[in-house]
N, C-alpha and C positions, 0 to 999 in steps of 0.2 A: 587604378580601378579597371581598367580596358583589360589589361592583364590577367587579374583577376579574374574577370568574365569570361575571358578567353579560355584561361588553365579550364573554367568550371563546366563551360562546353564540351571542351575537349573530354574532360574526365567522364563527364556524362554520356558521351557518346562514346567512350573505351568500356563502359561499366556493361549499356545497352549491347554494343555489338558481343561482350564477354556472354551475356545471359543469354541472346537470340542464338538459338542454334542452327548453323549453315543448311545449306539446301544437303548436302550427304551425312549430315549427322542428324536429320529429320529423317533421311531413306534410313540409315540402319538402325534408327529406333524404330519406325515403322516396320523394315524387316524382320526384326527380333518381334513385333508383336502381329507379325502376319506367322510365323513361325509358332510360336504361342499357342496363336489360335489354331491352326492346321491342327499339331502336334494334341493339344486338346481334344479335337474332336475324335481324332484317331484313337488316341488314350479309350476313351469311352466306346464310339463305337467297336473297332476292328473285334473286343472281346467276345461282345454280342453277338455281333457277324458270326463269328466262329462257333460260339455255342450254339444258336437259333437252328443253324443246319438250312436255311434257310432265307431268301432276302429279307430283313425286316422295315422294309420301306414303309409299313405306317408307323411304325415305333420312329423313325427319325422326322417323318414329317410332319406329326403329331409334337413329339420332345426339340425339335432343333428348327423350325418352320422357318427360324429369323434368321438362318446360319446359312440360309440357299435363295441367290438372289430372287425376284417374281419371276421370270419365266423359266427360270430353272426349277424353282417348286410346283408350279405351275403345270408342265410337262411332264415333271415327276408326279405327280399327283395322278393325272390323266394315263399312263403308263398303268401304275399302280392300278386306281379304279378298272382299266379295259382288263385285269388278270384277274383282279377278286369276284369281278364279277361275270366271268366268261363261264359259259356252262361244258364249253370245247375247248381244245388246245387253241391262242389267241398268240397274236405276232405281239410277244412284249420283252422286255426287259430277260434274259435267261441267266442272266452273270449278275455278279456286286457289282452295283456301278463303281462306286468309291474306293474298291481294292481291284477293280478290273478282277476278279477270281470267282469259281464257280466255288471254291473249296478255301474261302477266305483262311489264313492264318490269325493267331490272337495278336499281333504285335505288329504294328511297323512304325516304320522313324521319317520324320520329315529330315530329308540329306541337304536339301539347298534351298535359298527362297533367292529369287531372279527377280526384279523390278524390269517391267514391259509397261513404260506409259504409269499410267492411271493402276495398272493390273499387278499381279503379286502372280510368278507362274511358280509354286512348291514343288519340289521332287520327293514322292514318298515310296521309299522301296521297305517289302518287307523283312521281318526278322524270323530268319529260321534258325533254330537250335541255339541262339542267342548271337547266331553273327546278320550282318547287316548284309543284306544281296546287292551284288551290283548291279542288277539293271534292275532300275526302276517301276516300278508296280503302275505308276499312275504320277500322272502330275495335275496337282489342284489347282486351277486358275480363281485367285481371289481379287475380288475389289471392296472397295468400303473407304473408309479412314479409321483414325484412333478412337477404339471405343466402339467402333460397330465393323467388323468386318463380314464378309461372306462371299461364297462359294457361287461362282457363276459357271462354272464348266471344270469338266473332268476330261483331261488328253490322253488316251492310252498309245503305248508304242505302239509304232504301225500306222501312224496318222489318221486315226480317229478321234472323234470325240462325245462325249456323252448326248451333248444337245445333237447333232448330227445322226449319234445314233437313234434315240428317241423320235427326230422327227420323218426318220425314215419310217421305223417301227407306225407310227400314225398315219404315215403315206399311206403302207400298206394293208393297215386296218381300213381306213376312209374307202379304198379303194374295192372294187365289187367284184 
């Protein structure tokens, strides 16, 4: 009877740890659905981007609100507002934040997703003529879990980045 009990632990704890998946087969399910996600949003926007001629930053903060952490929509918002409603030329945003380009293309590809911590850092470079560029357009720095992810910063080569940009852009609004 001892035996028995034993084999049935055993078994049960061979069955559990079969179903439980490891701590790296949780990251590259989560990569694959940080990947997803990026790859998504770009799908929809970059098209728009391209056609608009133009930044459409209420159309994504309006349509995608939940896809950019608070203070990154937050800033975005505030950016946005100091340009719609500036009656002069006003220190804001002059580029796509999200393709780093003045002159957005309709396509680009998420190339890699890196796990930093808690963070998800995406490489998305664009597609010209249908080939994939090698350097990188922008890197989306994502956080969330399964099921809710989003967009906390934007890294442009050069070492910059979007919140850094923006809170300069406010310095020098604020400033007299």
């Amino acid at each position: 009877m001892k035996y028995l009990l034993l084999i049935g632990l055993l078994l049960g704890q061979l069955s559990q740890a079969q179903t439980t998946p490891t701590a790296s087969a949780r990251q590259a399910q989560s990569s694959g659905a940080v990947r997803y996600f990026v790859q998504g949003f770009y799908t929809w926007y970059a098209p728009k981007a391209a056609s608009v001629g133009e930044l459409p930053m209420a159309m994504v903060l309006h349509q995608k609100a939940s896809w950019f952490s608070a203070e990154l929509s937050r800033k975005l918002r505030a950016d946005w507002l100091a340009q719609s409603t500036a009656k002069e030329e006003v220190d804001a945003l002059d580029f796509d934040p999200f393709l780093n380009s003045q002159d957005p293309d309709p396509f680009y590809r998420v190339v890699s997703v890196t796990s930093k911590g808690q963070r998800y850092l995406v490489a998305v470079h664009r597609v010209v003529a249908g080939k994939v560029e090698k350097q990188r357009a922008v890197t989306a720095e994502v956080a969330g879990e399964a099921g809710h992810w989003y967009f906390v910063n934007f890294q442009y080569p050069g070492g910059y980045n979007l919140l850094g940009v923006l809170a300069a852009l406010q310095k020098s609004r604020d400033s007299p």
